[in-house]
C-alpha positions in Angstrom: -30.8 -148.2 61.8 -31.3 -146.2 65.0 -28.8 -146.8 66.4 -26.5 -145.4 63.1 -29.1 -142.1 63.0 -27.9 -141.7 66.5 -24.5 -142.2 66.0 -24.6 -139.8 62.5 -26.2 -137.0 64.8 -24.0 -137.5 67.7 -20.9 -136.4 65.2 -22.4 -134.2 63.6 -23.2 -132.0 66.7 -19.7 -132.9 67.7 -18.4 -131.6 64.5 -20.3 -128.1 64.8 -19.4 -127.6 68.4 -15.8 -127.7 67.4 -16.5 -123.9 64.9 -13.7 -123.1 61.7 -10.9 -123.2 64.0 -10.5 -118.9 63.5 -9.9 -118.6 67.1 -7.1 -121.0 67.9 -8.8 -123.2 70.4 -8.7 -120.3 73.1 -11.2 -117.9 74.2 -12.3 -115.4 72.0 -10.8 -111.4 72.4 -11.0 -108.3 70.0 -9.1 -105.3 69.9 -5.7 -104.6 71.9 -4.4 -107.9 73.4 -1.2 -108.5 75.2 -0.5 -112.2 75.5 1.1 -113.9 78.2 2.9 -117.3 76.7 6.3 -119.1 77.6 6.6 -116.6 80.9 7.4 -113.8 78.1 4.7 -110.7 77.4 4.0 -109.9 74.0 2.5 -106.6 73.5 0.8 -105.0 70.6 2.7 -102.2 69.4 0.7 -99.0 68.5 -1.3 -98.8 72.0 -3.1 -95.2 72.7 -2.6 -93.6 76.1 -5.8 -94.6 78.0 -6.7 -97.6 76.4 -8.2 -100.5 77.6 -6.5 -103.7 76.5 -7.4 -107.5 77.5 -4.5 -109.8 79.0 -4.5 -113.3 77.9 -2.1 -115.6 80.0 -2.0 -118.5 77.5 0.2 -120.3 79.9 -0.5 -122.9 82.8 0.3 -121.1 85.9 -1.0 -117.7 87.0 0.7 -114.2 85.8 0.5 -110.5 87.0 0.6 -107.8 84.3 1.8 -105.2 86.6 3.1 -101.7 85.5 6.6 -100.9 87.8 5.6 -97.6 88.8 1.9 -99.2 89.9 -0.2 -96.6 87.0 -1.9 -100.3 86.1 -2.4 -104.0 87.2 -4.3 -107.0 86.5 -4.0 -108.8 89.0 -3.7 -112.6 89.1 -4.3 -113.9 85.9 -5.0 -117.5 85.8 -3.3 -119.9 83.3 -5.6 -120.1 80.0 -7.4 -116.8 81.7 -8.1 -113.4 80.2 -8.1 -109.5 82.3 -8.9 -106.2 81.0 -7.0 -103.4 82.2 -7.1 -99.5 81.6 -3.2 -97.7 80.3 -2.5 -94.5 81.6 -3.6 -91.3 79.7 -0.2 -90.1 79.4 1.7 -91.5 76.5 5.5 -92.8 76.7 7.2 -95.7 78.0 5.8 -98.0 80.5 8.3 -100.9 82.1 6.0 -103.7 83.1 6.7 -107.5 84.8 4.8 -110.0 86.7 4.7 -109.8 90.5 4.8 -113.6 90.3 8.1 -114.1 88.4 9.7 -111.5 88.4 11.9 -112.3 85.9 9.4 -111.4 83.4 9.7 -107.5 82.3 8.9 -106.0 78.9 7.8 -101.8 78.4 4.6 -100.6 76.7 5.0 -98.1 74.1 1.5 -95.7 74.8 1.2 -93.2 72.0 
């Protein structure tokens, strides 16, 4: 009988650990993400000049998200990692890639 209690408890703790699934398995982030996944950038569309918006590299090796003209940069990123970074106050268009691969290029729309 103990021994069932114990086991009862031990998956019920288990079972509550594991949350509603909302957040996908990941970490947790709010507000203006850009997500690293498959060596591609997706980025929110809508970004104001200045803001501050976390990186997510959902991938398993490390990513830079690195504006060309050097206005803003993560850093390394590593896989399953997140980084905040500020945009530039000035609106337009920013072309960004990773200094990693650099094969990996996309432009952020500010403003």
């Amino acid at each position: 009988m103990l021994l069932s209690l114990a086991a009862t408890l031990a998956l019920a703790v288990s079972l509550a650990a594991c949350g509603d699934g909302d957040d996908g398995g990941g970490s947790s982030v709010t507000g203006d993400v850009v997500v690293i996944e498959d060596f591609d950038f997706t980025i929110p569309v809508g970004l104001e000049p200045g803001a501050t918006v976390t990186v997510r590299n959902d991938d398993g090796v490390t990513h830079t998200f690195t504006a060309d003209d050097d206005s803003f940069d993560t850093g390394n990123v590593p896989g399953g990692g997140t980084a905040e970074v500020s945009l530039p106050a000035q609106g337009g268009d920013y072309a960004v890639h990773c200094e990693i691969h650099r094969s990996m290029s996309a432009t952020v729309t500010l403003g």
